[in-house]
N, C-alpha and C positions, 0 to 999 in steps of 0.2 A: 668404761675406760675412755682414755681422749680422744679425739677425733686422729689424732697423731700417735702409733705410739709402736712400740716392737714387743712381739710375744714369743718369748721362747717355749719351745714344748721340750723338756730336759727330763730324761730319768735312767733309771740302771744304776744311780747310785751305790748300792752295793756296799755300802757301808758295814763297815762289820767287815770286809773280806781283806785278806793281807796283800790283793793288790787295787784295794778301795785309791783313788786319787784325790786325797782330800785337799791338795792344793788349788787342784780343778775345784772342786766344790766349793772352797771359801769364792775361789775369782769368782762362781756363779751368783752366789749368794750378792758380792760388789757388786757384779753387773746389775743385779737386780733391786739396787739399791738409790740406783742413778735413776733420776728422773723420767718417765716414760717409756720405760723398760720392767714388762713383766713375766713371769713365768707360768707353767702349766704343769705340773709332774705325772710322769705317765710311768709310774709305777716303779717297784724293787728298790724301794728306796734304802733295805736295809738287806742285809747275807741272809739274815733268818735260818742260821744252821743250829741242829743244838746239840749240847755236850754229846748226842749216844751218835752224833753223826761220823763217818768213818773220816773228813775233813778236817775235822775241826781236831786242832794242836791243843790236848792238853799242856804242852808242855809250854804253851805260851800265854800271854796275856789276852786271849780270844775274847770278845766279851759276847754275852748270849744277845738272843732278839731282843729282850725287853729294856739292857741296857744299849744296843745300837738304836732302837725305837728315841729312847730319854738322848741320845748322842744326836739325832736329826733333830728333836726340836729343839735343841740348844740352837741347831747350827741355823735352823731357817726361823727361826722366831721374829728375830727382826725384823725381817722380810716380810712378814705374814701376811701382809694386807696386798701384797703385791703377788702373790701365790694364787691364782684365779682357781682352778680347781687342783685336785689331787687325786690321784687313783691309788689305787693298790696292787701291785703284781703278781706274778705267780708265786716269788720267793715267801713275801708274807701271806700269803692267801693258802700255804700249803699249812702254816700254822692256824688256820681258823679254828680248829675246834679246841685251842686254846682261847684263841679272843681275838676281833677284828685288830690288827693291830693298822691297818692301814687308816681306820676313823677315829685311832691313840692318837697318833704322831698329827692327823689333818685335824682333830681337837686341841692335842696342844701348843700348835701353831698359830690356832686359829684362821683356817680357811677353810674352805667349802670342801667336804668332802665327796667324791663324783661314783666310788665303790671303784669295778673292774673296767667300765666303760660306761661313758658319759657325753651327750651332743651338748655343745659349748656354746651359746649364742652371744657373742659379743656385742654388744650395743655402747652407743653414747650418748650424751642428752637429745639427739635430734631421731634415737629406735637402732634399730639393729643396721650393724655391718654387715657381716661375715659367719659363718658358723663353722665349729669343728667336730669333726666326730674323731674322740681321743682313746682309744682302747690300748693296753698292757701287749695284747697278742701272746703268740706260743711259738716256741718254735727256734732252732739252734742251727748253725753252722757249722758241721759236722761232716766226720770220718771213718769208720771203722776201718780202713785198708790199712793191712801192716806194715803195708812200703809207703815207705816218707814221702816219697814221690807219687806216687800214685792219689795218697792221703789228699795231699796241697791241692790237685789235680782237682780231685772230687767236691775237696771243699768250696775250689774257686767256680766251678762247674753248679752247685749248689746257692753258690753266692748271686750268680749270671742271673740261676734260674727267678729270686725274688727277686731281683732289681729289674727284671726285663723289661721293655718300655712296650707300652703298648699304643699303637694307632700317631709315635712320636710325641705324644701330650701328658701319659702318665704312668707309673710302674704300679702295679696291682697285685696285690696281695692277698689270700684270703687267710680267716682264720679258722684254727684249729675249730673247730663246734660240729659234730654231724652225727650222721643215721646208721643205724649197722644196714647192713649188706641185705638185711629177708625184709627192709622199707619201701614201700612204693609209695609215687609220688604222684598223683591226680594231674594227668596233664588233657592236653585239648584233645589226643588220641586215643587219654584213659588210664589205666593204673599202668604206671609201667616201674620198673626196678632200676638201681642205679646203672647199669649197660647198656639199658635200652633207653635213656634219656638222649635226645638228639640237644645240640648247641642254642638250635635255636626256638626252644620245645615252651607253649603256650601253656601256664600252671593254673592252679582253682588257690586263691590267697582269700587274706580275711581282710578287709582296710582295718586299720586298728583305730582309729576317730569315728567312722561312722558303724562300724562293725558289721558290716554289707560283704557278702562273697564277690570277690572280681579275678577276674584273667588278667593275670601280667606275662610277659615274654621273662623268661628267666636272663639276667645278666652274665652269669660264671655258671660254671659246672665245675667241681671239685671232689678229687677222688684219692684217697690215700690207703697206704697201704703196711701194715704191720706199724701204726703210728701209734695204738693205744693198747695199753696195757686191762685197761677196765671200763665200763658203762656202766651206767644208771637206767635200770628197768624199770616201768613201772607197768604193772599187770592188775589187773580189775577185770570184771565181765564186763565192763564198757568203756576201758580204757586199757591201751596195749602200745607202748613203745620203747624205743632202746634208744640209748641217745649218749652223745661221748659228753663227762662230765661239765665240761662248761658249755653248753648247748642251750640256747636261749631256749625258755620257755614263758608263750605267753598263758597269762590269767586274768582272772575275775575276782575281786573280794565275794570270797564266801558269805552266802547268810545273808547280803544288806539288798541284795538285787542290784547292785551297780552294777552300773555299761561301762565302766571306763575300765581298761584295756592296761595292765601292767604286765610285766616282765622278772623272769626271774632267771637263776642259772639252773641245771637240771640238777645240782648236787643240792640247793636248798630246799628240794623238794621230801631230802631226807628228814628235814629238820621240823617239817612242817606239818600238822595233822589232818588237813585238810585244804584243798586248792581247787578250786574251778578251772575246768578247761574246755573251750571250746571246738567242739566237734561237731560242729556243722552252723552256716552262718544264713539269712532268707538273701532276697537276691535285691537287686536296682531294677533289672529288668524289665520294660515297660508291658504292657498286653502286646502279644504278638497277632497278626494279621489274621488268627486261623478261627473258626467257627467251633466253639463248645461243644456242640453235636459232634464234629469230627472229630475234634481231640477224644472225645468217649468213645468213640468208633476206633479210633486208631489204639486205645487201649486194652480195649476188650479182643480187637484183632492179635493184638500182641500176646494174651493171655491164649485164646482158643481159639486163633484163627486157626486158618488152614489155604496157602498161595497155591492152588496149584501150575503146573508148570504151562497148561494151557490159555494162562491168561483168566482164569475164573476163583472165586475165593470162596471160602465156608467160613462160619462162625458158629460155634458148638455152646452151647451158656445150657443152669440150669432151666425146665418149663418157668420156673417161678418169677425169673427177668424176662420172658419173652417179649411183655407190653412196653417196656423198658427198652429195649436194642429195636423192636419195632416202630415204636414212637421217633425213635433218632434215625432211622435209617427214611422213614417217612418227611422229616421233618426237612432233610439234605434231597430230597428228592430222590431217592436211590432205590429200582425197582430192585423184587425180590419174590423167591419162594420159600417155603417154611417146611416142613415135616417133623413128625415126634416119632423120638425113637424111645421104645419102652424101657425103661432104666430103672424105674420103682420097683422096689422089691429087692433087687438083686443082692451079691455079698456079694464083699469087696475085703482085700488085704490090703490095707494102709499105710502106705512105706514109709511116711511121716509118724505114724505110732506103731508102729507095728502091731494094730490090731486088727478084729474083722469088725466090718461095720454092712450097716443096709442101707444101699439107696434111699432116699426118700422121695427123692422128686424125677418126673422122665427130662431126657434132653430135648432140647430144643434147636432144631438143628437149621441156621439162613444159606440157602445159595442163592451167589450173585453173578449171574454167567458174563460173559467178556465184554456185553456192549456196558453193562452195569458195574464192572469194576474199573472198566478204563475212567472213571470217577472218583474212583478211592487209592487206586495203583502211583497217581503224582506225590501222595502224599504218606503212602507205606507200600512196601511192595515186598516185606521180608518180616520177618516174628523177631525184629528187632528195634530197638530203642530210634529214631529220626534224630538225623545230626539238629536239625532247627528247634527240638523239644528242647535244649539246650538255652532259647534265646525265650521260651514262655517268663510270664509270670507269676510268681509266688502262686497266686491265684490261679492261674491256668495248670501249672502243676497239680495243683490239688485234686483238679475235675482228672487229669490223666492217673493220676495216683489212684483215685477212687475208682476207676473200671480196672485199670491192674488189677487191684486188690480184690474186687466183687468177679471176678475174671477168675484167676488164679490166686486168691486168698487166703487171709483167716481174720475178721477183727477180735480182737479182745477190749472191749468196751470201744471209744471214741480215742481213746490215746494212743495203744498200741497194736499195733496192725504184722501181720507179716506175709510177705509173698513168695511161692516156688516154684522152683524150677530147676531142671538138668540144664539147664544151658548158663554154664558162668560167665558167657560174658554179656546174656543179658543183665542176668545179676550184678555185672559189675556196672552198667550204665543208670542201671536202676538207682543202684549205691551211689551214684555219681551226683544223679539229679537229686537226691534227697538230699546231701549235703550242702548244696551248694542252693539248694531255698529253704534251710534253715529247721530241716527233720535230719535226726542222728537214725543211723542205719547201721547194724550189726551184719557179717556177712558168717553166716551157721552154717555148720555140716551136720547133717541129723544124725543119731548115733547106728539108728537103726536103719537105713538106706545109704549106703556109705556113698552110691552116685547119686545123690538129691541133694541140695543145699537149696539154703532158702535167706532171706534179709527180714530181720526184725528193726522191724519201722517205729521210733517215735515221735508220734506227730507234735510238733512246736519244743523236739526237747535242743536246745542249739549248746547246748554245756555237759558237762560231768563232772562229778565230784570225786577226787580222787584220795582218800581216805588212807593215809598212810600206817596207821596203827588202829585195832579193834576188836571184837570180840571172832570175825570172819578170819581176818589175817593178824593174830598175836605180831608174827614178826615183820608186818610191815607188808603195805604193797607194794613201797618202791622200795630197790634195794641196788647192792652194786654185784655188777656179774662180769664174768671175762668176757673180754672186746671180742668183735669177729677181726675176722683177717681184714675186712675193709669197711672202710665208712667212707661215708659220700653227703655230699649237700651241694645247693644247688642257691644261688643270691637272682633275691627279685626285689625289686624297688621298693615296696611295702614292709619286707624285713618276715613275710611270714607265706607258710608252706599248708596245703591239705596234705596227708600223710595217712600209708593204711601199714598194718603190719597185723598179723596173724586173722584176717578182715576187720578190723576195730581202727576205724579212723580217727583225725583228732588234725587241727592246725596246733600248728608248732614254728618255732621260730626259725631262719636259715641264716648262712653265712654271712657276712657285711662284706662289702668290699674295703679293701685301707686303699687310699691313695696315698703314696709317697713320692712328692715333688721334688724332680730333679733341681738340682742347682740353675742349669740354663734358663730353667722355664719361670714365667712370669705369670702372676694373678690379676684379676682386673675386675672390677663391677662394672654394670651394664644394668642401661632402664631397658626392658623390651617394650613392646608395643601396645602393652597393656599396664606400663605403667611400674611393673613390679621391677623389683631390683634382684639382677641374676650375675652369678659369677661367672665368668669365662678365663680363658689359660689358653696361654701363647707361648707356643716350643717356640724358642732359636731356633732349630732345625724345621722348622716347618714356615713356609709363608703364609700361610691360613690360619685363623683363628678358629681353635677346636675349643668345646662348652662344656662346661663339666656339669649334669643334670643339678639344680639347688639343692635334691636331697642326697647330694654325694660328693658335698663341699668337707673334704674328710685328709687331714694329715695324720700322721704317726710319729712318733720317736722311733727313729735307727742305730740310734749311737750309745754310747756307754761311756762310764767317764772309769776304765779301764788304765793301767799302768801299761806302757808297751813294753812286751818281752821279748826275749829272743826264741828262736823256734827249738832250741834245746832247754827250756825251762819248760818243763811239763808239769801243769798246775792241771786238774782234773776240773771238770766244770765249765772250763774257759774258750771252747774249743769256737766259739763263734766270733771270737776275735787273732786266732791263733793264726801265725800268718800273715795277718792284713792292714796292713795300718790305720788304725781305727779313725783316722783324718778322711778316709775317704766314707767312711758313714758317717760321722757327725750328727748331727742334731737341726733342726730346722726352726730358724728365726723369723717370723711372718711380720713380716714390714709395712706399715700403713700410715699413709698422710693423706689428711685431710679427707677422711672415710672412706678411702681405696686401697684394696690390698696394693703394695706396687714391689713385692719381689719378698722371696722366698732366698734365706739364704742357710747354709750348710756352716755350722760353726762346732769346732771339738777345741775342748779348754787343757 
């Protein structure tokens, strides 16, 4: 585009509807006609109601989707080259299992079609301006109160709550996309559910360029309630989640081994036979400061230690590892005594199989009295997981993983491992650290010790395959079920979430935030100090210049090219303009000279 030029982002069209404003729409179409003046469509561009709908007038000349479809590209054809991208909104997107009609109308327009939501990067012959993050959204202006007053109240109350401004620089929005209510979501504290999320709560994400696990500070926390009618489940023995239908989901192309990182909505995961999903990612983590001997010490403590309250420790391991925990305890310098306690022979009831089995080897039993643990005490002092095993490397995990496991065990070959224990919230730190350096971990209740649970470990498996149709599940693994009473999501700068439900983890996508720019406020580029080119935003109301992060350079459409009624014409459907004079939501015109945004302006036709 020019270095100079004005972009409107216009949509709600609504074509097809019997208070469509087509005289609005031709002036849009002029406007976009005139030299340096382009548009962006951000969706519904047609009614898409059809004959069995309880709306739609037989008794008038209504005409269905696919002749309002063939009415849009009459009207914006001309325009085509000046139409940068297009989306599709809810109205046509509720028809898809008829046919995208939203990539009809952006084919025979001829311009780029962007689907539901699309990042916009504007450039001119000298590289990039600006960028937009342009999404349809969800979401109505609404009332159920039977008193008219009351109604107005609620709605205007409703209206306050999405326009509300935040920190004076910008109104924030989230969108419909989230988790039912039995989700937990891996934060710095651990698995927690959507109540016990704090504001400013530290997550496990996936980067989606390098495909590395990292901690981000979550942005929003969002929680709704009686919003959705249905979910999309998807259930597998190693994939388990709920998720409200338009809920980003990230993948992998199946079968080819590619790293590159796409995105889908969770409804087309109906349609699809098969999708990779990442559920567990290796780490950046560099080696941490700690001695290999110790980390296996600290492991096998975890597994058969024993603190006592006097300041002195045990360690309990089969005879068969003794030269093995002997060798490391010698190696760290850490005096010590031994004894064997007779254990060959014996029977045992196995609460893990419920059977009886025989000893085969004696215990081997180290204590370490006070002056000799005040050595190991700085760095465990509890039969729990250390906040700093958290900052190991891939590598250094491994060597902790492997005394767990040879500690409190089972391998089954070199791949798959599993470890137990009564205490879930070792398990749960356990499950933590394997995700997040790149081993998928299952959290199992055993059928036959109903207080034992255990995690099955695969080592390097970082994906799953999620098999929607087969000879296992004839009718599908993923399917649609009724919504819980609430779903919740939470935005982090990366666009993606760790997530556990029924124990069976998985990254999954989270909420965006919209930014919707007030009229007062002003956009601006800026070199920083390294060169790069970043956008900033200046309230009128503020004397300070507040920065808007570059990966959260993001407007929306607000407006509707709606007929104004009066508030005793009750048209069913309309209720998000009912009321309010749609000149104060308008539409946002982004203004640029000379490759600087320089004002954002509100324009209704």
């Amino acid at each position: 585009m020019p270095s100079s030029h004005n972009f409107a982002l216009t949509g709600d069209d609504h074509d097809g509807s019997l208070l469509c404003h087509h005289d609005g729409l031709n002036q849009q179409v002029d406007w976009a006609s005139k030299k340096g003046n382009y548009l962006g469509k951000m969706g519904d561009a047609i009614e898409a109601i059809m004959t069995d709908d309880k709306r739609y007038d037989r008794t008038s000349q209504d005409s269905v989707p696919l002749q309002q479809a063939d009415d849009v590209i009459k009207r914006y054809k001309p325009v085509g080259k000046k139409i940068k991208f297009w989306l599709i909104g809810n109205h046509e997107l509720k028809l898809h299992r008829f046919g995208d009609l939203g990539k009809y109308m952006a084919d025979g327009i001829d311009c780029p079609y962007g689907t539901y939501t699309s990042v916009v990067e504007v450039s001119d012959k000298y590289g990039p301006m600006y960028r937009i993050f342009a999404s349809h959204g969800f979401g109505m202006i609404k009332s159920n109160a039977k008193d008219a007053e009351q109604q107005q109240g609620n709605m205007k109350a409703a209206l306050k709550m999405k326009l509300r401004e935040k920190r004076g620089d910008c109104v924030v929005q989230a969108m419909g996309h989230c988790f039912s209510d039995d989700t937990e979501l891996l934060t710095s504290r651990g698995w927690k559910f959507w109540n016990e999320i704090l504001e400013d709560e530290i997550v496990l994400t996936i980067n989606p360029e390098t495909n590395l696990s990292e901690w981000q500070k979550i942005t929003g926390k969002y929680v709704y309630t009686n919003k959705y009618d249905e979910m999309i489940e998807a259930s597998t023995k190693v994939a388990n989640f709920k998720v409200t239908p338009d809920h980003r989901i990230i993948y992998y192309n199946s079968g080819n081994g590619a790293k590159k990182m796409k995105e889908m909505k969770a409804r087309d995961l109906e349609r699809l036979s098969r999708v990779m999903i990442p559920v567990a990612a290796k780490s950046s983590n560099t080696e941490y400061p700690l001695d290999d001997d110790m980390i296996q010490l600290i492991g096998w403590l975890i597994s058969e230690g024993h603190f006592r309250p006097n300041g002195t420790i045990s360690l309990f391991q089969n005879w068969g590892v003794k030269e093995r925990i002997s060798s490391v305890l010698d190696k760290l310098g850490i005096e010590y005594s031994t004894y064997q306690r007779r254990y060959k022979g014996r029977k045992f009831n196995d609460p893990r199989t419920g059977k009886e089995y025989e000893t085969k080897d004696d215990c081997a039993c180290f204590y370490m009295g006070k002056d000799e643990s005040r050595f190991i005490l700085p760095f465990i002092s509890e039969k729990q997981i250390p906040r700093y095993a958290f900052k190991f490397s891939d590598r250094q995990f491994m060597v902790l993983l492997t005394a767990l496991v040879d500690g409190d065990g089972h391998r089954n070959g070199e791949s798959s491992w599993q470890y137990y224990s009564k205490d879930r919230s070792l398990l749960d730190a356990i499950q933590a650290l394997c995700v997040s350096h790149g081993h998928s971990a299952l959290l199992r209740q055993h059928a036959v010790c109903r207080n034992q649970e255990y995690l099955t470990i695969n080592l390097n498996h970082e994906r799953t395959a999620i098999t929607n149709k087969g000879k296992a599940k004839p009718d599908g693994s993923v399917k649609r079920v009724p919504a819980t009473t609430t779903v919740w999501c939470v935005s982090v700068p990366n666009g993606t979430l760790m997530v556990r439900r029924n124990g069976t983890p998985a990254f999954l996508g989270n909420t965006h935030k919209l930014i919707i720019v007030p009229p007062s406020g002003k956009l601006y580029l800026y070199t920083d100090e390294n060169g790069k080119t970043k956008q900033g935003y200046l309230s009128s109301g503020d004397s300070t210049a507040q920065y808007i992060d570059p990966d959260q350079r993001w407007y929306v459409n607000t407006g509707s090219f709606l007929k104004l009624y009066n508030d005793d014409l009750d048209v069913s459907g309309y209720a998000e303009v009912k009321g309010f004079d749609p000149v104060n939501l308008g539409f946002p015109i982004i203004k640029v000279r000379d490759r600087k945004v320089v004002s954002i302006d509100p324009v209704i036709l």
